[in-house]
mmCIF file of the N, C-alpha and C atoms, coordinates in Angstrom:
data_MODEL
# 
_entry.id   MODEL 
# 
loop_
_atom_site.group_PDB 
_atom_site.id 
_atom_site.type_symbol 
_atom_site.label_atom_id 
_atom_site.label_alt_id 
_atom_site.label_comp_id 
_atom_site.label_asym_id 
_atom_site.label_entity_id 
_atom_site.label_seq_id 
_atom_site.pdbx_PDB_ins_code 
_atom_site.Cartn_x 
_atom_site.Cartn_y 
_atom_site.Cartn_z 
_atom_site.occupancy 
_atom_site.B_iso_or_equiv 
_atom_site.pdbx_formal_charge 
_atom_site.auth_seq_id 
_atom_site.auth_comp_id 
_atom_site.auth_asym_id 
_atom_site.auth_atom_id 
_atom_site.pdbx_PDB_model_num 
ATOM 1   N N  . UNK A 1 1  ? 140.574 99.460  100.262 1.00 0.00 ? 1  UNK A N  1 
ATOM 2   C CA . UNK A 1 1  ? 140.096 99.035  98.970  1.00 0.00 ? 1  UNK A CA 1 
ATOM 3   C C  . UNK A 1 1  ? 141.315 98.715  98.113  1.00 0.00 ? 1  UNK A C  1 
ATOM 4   N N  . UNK A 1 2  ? 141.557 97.460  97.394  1.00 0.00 ? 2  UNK A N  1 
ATOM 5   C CA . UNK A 1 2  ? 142.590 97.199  96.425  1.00 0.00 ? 2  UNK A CA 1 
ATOM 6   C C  . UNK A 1 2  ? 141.483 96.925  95.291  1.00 0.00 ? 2  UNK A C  1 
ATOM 7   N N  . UNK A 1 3  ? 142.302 97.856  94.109  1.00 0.00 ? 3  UNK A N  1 
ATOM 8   C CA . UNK A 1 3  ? 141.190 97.698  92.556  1.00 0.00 ? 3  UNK A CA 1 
ATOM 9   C C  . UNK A 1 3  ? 142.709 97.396  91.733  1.00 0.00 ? 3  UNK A C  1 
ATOM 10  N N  . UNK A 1 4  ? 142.378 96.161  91.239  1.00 0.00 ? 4  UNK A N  1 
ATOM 11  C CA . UNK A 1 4  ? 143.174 95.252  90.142  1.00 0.00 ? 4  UNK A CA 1 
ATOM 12  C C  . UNK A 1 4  ? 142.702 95.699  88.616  1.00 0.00 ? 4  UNK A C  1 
ATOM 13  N N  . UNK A 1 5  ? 143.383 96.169  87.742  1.00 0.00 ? 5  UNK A N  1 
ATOM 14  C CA . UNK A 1 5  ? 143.070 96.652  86.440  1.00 0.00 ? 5  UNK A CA 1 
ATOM 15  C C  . UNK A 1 5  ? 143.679 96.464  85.794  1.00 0.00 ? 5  UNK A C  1 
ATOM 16  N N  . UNK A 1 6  ? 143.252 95.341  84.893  1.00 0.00 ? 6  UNK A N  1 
ATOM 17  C CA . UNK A 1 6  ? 144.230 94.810  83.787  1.00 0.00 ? 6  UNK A CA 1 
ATOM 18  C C  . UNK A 1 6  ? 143.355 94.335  82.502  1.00 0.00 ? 6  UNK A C  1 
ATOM 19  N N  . UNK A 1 7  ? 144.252 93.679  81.557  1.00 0.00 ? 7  UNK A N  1 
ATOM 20  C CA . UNK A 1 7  ? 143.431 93.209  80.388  1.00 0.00 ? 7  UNK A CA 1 
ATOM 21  C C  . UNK A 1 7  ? 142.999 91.732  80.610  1.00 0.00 ? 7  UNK A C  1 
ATOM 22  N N  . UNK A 1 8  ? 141.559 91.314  79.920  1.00 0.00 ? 8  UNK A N  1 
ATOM 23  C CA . UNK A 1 8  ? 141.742 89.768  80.247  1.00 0.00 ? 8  UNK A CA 1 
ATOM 24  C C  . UNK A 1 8  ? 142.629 88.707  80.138  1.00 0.00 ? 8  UNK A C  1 
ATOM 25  N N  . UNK A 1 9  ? 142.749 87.983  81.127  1.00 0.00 ? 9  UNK A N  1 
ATOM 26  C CA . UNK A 1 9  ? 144.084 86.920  81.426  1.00 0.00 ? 9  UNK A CA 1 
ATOM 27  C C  . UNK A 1 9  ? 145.027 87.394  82.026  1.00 0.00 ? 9  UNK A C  1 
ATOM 28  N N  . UNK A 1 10 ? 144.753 88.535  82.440  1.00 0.00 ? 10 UNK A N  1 
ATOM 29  C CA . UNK A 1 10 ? 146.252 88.855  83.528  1.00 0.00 ? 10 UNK A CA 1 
ATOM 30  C C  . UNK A 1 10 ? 146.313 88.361  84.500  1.00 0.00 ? 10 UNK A C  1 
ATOM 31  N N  . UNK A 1 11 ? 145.264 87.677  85.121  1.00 0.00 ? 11 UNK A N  1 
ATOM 32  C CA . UNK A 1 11 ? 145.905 87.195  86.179  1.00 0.00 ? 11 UNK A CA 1 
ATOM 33  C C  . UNK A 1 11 ? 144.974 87.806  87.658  1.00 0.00 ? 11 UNK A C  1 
ATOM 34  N N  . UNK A 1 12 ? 144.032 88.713  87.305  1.00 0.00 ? 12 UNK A N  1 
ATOM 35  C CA . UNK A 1 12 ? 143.240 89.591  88.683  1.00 0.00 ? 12 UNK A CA 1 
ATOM 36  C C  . UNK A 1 12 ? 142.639 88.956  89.599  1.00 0.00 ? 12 UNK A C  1 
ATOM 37  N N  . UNK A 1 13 ? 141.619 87.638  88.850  1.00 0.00 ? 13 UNK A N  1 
ATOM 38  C CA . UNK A 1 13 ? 141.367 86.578  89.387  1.00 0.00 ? 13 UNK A CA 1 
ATOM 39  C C  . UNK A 1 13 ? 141.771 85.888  90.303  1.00 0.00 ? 13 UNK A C  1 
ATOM 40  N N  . UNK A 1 14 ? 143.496 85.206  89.914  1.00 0.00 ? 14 UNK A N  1 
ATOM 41  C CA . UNK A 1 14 ? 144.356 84.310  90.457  1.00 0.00 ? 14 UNK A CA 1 
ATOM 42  C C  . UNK A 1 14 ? 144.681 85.185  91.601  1.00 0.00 ? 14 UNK A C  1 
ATOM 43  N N  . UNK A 1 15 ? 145.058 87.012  91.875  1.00 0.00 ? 15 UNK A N  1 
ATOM 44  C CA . UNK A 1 15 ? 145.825 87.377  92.121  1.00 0.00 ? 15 UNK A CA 1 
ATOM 45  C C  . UNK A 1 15 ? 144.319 87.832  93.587  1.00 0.00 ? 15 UNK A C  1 
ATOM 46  N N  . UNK A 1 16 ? 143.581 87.737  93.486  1.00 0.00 ? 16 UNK A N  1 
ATOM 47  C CA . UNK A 1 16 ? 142.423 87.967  94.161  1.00 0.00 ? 16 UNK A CA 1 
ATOM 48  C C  . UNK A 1 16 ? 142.018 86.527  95.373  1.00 0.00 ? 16 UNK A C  1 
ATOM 49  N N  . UNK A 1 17 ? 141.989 85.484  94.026  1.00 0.00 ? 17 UNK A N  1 
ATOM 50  C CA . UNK A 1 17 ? 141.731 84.427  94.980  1.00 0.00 ? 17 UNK A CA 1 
ATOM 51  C C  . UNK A 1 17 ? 142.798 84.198  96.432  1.00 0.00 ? 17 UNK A C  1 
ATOM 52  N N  . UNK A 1 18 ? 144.434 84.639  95.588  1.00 0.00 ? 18 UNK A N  1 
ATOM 53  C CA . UNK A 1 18 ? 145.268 84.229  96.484  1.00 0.00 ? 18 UNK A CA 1 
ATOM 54  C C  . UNK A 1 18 ? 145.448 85.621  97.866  1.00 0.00 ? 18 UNK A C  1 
ATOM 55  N N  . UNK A 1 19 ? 144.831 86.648  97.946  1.00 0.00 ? 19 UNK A N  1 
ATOM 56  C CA . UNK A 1 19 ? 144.648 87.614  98.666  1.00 0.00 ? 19 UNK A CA 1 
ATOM 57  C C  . UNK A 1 19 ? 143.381 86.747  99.472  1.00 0.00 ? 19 UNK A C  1 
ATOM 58  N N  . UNK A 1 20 ? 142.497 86.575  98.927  1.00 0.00 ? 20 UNK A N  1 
ATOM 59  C CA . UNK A 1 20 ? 141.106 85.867  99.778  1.00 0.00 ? 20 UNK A CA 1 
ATOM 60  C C  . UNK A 1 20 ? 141.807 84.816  100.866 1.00 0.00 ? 20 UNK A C  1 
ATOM 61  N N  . UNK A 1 21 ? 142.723 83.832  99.673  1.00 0.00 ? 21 UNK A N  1 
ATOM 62  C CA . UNK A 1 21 ? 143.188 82.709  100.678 1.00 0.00 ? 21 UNK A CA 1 
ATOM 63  C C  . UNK A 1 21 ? 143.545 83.257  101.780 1.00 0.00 ? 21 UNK A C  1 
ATOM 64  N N  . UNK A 1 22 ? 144.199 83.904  101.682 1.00 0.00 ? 22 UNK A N  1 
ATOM 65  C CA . UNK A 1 22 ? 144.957 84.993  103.439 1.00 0.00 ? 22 UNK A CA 1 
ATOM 66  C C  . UNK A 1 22 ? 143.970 85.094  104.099 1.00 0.00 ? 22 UNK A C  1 
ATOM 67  N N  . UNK A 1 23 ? 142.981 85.737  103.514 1.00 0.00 ? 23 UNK A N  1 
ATOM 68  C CA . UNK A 1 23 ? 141.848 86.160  104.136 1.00 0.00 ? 23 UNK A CA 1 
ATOM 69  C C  . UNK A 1 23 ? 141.246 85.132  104.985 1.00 0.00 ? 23 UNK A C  1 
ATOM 70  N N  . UNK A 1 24 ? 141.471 83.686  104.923 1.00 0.00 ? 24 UNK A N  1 
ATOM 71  C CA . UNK A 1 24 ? 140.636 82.834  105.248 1.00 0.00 ? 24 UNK A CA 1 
ATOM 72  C C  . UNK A 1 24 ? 139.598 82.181  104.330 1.00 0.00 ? 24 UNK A C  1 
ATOM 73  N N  . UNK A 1 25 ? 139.437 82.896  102.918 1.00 0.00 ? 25 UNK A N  1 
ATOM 74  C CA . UNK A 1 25 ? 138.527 82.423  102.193 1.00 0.00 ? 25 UNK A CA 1 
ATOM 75  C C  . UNK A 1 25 ? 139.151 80.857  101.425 1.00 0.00 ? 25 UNK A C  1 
ATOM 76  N N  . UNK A 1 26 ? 138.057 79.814  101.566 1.00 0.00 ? 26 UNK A N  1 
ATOM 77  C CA . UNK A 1 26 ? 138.857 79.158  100.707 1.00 0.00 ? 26 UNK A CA 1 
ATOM 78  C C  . UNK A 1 26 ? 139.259 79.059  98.784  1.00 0.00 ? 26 UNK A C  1 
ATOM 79  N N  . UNK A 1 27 ? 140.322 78.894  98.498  1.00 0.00 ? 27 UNK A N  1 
ATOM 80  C CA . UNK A 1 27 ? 140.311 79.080  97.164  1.00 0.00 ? 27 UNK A CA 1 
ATOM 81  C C  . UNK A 1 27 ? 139.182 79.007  96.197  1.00 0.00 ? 27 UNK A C  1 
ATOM 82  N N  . UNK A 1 28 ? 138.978 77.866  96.298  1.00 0.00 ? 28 UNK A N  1 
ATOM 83  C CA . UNK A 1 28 ? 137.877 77.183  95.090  1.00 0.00 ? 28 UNK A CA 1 
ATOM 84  C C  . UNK A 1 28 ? 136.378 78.104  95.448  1.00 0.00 ? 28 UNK A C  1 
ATOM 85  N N  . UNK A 1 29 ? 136.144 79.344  96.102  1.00 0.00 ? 29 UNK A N  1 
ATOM 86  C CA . UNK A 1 29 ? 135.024 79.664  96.486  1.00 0.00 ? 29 UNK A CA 1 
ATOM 87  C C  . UNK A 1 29 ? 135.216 81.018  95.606  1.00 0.00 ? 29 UNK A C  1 
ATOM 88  N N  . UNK A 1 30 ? 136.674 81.189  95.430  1.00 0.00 ? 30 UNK A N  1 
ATOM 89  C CA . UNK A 1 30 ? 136.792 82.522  94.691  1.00 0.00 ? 30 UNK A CA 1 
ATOM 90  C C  . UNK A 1 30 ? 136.794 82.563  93.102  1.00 0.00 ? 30 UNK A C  1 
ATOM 91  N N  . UNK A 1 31 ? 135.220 82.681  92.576  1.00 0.00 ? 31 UNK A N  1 
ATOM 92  C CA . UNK A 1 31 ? 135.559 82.246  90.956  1.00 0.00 ? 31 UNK A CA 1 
ATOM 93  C C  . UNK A 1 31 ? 134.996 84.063  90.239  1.00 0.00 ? 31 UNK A C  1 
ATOM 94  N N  . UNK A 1 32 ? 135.340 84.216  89.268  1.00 0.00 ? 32 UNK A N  1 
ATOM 95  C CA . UNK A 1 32 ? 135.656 85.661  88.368  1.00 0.00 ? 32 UNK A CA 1 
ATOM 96  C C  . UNK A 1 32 ? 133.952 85.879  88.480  1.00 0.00 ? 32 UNK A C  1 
ATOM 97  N N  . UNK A 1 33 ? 134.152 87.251  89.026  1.00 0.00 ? 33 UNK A N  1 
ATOM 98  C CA . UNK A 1 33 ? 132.607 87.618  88.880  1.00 0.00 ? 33 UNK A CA 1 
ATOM 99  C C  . UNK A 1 33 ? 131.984 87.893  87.370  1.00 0.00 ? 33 UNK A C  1 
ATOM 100 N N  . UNK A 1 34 ? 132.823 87.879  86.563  1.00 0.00 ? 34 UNK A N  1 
ATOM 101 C CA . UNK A 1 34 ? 132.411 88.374  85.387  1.00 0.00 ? 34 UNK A CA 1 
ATOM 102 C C  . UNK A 1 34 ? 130.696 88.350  85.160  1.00 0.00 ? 34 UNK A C  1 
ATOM 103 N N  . UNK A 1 35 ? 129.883 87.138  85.416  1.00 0.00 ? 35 UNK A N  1 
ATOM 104 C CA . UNK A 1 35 ? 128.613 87.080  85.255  1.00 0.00 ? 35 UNK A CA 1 
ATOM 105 C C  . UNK A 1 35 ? 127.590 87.691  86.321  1.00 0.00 ? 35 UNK A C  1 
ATOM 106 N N  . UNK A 1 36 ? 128.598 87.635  87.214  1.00 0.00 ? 36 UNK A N  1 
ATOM 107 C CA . UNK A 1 36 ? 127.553 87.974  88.817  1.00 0.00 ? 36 UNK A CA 1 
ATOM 108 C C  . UNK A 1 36 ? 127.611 89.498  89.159  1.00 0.00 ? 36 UNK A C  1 
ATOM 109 N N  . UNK A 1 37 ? 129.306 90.441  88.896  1.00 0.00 ? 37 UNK A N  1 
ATOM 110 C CA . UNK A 1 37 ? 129.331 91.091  88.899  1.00 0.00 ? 37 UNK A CA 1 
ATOM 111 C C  . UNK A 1 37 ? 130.030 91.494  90.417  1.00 0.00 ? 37 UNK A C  1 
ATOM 112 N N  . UNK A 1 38 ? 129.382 90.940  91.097  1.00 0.00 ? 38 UNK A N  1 
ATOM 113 C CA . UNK A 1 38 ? 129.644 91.299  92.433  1.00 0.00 ? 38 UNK A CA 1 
ATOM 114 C C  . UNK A 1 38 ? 129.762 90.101  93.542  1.00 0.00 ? 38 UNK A C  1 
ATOM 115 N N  . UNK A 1 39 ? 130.914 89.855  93.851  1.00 0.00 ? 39 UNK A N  1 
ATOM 116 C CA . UNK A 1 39 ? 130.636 88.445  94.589  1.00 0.00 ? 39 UNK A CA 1 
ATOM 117 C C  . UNK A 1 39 ? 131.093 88.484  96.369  1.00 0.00 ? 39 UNK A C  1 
ATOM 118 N N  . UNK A 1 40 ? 130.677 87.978  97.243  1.00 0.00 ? 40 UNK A N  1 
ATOM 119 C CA . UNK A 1 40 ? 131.030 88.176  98.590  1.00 0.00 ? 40 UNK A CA 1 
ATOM 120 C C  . UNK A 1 40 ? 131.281 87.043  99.211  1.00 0.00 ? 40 UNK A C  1 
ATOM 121 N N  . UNK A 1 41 ? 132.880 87.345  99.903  1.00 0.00 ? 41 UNK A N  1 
ATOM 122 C CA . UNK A 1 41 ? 133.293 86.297  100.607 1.00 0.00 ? 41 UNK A CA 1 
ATOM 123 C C  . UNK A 1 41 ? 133.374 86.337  101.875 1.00 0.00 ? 41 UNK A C  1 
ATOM 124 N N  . UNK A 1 42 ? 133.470 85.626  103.046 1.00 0.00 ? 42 UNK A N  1 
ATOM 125 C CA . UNK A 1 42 ? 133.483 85.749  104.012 1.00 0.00 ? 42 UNK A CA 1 
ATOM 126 C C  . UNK A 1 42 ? 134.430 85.051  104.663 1.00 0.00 ? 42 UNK A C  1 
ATOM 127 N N  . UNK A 1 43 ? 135.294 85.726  105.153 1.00 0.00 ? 43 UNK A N  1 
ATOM 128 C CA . UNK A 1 43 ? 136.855 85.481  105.574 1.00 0.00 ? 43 UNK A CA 1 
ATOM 129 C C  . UNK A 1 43 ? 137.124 85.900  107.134 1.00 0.00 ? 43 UNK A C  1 
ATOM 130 N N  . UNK A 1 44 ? 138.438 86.339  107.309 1.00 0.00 ? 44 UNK A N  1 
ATOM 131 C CA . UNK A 1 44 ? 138.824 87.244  108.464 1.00 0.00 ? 44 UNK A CA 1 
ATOM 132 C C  . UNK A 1 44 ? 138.340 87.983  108.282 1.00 0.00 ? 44 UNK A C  1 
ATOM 133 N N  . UNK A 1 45 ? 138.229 89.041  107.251 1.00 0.00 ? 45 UNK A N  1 
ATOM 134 C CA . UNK A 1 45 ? 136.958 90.174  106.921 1.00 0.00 ? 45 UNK A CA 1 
ATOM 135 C C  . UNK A 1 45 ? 136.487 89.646  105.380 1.00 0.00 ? 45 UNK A C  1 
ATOM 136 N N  . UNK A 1 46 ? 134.936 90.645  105.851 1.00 0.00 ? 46 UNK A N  1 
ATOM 137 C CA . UNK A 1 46 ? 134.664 90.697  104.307 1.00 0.00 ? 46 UNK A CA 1 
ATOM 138 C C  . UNK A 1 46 ? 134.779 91.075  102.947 1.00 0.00 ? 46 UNK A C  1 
ATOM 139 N N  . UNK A 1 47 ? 135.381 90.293  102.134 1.00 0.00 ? 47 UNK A N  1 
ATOM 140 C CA . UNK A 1 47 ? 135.903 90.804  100.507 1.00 0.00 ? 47 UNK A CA 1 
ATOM 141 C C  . UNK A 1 47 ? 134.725 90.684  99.926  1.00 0.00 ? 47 UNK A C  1 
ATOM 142 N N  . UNK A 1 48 ? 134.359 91.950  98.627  1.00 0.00 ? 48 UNK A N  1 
ATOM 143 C CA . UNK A 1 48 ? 133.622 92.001  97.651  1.00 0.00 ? 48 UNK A CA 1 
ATOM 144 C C  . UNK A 1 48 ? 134.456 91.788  96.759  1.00 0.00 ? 48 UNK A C  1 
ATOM 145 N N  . UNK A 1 49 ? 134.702 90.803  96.410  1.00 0.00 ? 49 UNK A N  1 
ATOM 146 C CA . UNK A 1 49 ? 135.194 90.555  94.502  1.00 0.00 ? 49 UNK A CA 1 
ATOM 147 C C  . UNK A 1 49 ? 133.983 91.208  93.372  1.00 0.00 ? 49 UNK A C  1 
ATOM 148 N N  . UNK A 1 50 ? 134.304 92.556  92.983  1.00 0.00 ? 50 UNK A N  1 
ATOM 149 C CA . UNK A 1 50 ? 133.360 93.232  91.518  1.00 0.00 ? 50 UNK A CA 1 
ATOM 150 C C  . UNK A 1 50 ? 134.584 93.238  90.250  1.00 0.00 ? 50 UNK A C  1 
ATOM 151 N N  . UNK A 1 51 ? 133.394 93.093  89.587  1.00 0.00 ? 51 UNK A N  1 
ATOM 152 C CA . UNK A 1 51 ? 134.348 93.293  87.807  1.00 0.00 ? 51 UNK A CA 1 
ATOM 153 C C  . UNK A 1 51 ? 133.270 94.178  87.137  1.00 0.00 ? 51 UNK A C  1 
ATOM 154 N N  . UNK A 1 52 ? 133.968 94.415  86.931  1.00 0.00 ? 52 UNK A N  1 
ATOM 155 C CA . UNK A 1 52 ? 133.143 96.138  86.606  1.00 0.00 ? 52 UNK A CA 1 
ATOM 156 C C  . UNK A 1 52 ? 133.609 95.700  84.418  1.00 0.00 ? 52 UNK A C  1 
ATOM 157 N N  . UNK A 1 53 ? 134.233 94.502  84.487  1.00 0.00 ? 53 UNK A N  1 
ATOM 158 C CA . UNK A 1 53 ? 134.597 94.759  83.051  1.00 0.00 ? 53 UNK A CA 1 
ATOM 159 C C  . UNK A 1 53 ? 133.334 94.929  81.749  1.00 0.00 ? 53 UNK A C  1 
ATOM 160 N N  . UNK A 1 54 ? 132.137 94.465  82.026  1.00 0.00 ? 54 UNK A N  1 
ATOM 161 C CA . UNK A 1 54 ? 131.129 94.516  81.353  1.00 0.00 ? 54 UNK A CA 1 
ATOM 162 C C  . UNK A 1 54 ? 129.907 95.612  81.557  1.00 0.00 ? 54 UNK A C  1 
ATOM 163 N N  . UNK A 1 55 ? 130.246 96.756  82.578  1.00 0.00 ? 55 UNK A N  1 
ATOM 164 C CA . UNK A 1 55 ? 129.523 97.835  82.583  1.00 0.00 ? 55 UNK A CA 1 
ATOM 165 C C  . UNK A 1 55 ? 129.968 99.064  81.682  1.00 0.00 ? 55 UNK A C  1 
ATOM 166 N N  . UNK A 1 56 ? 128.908 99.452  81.297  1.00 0.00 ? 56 UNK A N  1 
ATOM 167 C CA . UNK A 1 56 ? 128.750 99.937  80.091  1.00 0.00 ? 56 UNK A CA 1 
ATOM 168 C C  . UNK A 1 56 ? 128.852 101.710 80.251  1.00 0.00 ? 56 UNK A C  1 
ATOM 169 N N  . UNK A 1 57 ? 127.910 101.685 81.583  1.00 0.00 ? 57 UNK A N  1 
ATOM 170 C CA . UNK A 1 57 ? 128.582 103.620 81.716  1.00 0.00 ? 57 UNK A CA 1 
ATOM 171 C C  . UNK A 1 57 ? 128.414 103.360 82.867  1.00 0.00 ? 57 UNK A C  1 
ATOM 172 N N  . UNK A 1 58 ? 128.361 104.772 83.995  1.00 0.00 ? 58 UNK A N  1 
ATOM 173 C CA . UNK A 1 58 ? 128.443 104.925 85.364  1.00 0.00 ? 58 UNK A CA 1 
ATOM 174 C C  . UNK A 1 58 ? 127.181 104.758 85.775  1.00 0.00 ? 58 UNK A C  1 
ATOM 175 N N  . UNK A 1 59 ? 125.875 105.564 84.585  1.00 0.00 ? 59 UNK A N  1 
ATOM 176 C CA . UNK A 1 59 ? 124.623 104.775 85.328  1.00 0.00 ? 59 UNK A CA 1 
ATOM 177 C C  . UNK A 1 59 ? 124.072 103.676 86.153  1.00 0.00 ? 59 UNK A C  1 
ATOM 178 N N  . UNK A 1 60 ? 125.425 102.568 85.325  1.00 0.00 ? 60 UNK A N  1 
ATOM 179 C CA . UNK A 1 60 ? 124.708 100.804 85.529  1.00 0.00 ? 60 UNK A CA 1 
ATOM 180 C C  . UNK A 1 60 ? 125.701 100.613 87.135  1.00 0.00 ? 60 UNK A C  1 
ATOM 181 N N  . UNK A 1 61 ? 126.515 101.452 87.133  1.00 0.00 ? 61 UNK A N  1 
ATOM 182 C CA . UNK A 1 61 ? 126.786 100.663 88.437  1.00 0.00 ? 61 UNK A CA 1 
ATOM 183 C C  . UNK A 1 61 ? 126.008 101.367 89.554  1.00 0.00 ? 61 UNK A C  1 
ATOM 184 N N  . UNK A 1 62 ? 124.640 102.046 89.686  1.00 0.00 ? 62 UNK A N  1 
ATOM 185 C CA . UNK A 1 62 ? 124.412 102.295 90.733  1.00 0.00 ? 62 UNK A CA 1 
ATOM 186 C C  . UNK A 1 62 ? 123.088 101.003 91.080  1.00 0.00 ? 62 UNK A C  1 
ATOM 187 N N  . UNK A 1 63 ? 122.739 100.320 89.905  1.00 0.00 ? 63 UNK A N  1 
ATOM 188 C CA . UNK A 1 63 ? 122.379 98.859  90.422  1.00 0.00 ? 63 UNK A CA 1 
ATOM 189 C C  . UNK A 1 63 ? 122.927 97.717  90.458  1.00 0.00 ? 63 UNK A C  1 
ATOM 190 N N  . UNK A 1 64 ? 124.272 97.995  90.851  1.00 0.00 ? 64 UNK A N  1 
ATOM 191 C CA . UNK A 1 64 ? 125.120 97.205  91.537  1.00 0.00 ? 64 UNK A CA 1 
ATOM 192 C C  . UNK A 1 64 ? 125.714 97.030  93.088  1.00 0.00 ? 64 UNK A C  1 
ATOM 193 N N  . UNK A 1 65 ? 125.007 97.724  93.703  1.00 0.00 ? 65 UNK A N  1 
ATOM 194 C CA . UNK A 1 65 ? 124.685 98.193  94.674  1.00 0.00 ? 65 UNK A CA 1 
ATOM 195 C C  . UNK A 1 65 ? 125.805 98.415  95.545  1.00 0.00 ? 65 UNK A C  1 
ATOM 196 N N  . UNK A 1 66 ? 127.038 99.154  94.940  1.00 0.00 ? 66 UNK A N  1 
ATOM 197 C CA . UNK A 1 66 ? 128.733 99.376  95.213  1.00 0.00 ? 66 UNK A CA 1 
ATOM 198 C C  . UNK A 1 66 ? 128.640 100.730 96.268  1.00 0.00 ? 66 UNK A C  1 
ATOM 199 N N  . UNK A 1 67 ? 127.835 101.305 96.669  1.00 0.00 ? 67 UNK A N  1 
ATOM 200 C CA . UNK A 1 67 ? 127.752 102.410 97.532  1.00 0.00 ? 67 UNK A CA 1 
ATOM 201 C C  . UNK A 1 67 ? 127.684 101.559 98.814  1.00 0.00 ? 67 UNK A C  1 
ATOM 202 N N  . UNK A 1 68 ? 126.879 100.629 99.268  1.00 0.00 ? 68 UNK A N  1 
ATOM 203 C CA . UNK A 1 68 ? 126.906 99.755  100.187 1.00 0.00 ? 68 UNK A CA 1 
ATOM 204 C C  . UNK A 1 68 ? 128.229 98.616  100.771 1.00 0.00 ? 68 UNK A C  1 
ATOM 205 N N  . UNK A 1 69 ? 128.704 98.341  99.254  1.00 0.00 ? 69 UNK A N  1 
ATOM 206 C CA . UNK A 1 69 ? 129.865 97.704  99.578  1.00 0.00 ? 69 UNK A CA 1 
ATOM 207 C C  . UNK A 1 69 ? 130.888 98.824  100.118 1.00 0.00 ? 69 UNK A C  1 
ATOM 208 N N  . UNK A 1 70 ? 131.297 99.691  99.265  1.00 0.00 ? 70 UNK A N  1 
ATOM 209 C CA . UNK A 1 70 ? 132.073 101.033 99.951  1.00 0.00 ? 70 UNK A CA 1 
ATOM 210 C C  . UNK A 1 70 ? 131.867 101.534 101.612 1.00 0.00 ? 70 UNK A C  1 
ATOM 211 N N  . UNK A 1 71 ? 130.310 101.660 101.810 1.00 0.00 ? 71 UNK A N  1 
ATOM 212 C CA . UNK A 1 71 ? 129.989 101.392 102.833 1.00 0.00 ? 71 UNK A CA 1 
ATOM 213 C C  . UNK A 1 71 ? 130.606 100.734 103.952 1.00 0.00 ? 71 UNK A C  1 
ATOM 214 N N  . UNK A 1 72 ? 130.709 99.778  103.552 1.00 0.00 ? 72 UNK A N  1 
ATOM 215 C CA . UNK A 1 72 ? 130.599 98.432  104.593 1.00 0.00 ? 72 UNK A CA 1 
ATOM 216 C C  . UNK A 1 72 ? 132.479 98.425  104.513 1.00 0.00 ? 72 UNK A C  1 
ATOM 217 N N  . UNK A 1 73 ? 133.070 99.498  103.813 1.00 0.00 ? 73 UNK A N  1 
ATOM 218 C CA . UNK A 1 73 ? 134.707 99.472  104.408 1.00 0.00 ? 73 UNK A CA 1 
ATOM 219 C C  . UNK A 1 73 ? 135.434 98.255  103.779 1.00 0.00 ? 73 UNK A C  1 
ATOM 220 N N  . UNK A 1 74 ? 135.154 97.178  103.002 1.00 0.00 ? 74 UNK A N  1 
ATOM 221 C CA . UNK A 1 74 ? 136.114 96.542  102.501 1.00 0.00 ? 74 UNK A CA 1 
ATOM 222 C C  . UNK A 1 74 ? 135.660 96.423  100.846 1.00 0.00 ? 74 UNK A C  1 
ATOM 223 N N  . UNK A 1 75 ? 136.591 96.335  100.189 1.00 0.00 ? 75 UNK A N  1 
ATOM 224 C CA . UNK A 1 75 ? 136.487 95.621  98.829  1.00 0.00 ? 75 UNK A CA 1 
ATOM 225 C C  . UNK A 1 75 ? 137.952 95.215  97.923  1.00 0.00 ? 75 UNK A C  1 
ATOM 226 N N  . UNK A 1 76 ? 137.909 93.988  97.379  1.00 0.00 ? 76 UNK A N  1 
ATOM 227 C CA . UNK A 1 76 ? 139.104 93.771  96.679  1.00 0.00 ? 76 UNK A CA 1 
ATOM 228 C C  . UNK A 1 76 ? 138.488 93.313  94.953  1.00 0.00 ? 76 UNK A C  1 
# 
């Protein structure tokens, strides 16, 4: 698991997409979950891109369904 934590515009995004690229993902597929929350790419392995920046307490992320991603052994 790599968790990127910064203020907006640092860069987590850019710094995510270009980890995906390695991955095999192509760039332009990796856009800021901010609205989705949770996004899945499919690469050499699978990356969950989450932004957790708009959850509000710990309640809301258990319908985000991040026990499964944890699960499943990868997330960036």
């Amino acid at each position: 698991m790599v968790v990127l934590r910064g203020p907006l515009g640092a860069g987590k995004t850019t710094l995510a997409r270009a980890l995906c690229r390695e991955l095999g993902v192509p760039p332009a597929e990796v856009r800021s979950p901010s609205f989705t929350l949770v996004n899945e790419y499919r690469g050499v392995l699978p990356v969950f891109h989450v932004d957790l920046y708009r959850v509000g307490d710990v309640a809301e992320l258990a319908g985000l369904g991040l026990d499964e991603v944890l699960a499943a052994g990868a997330c960036a």
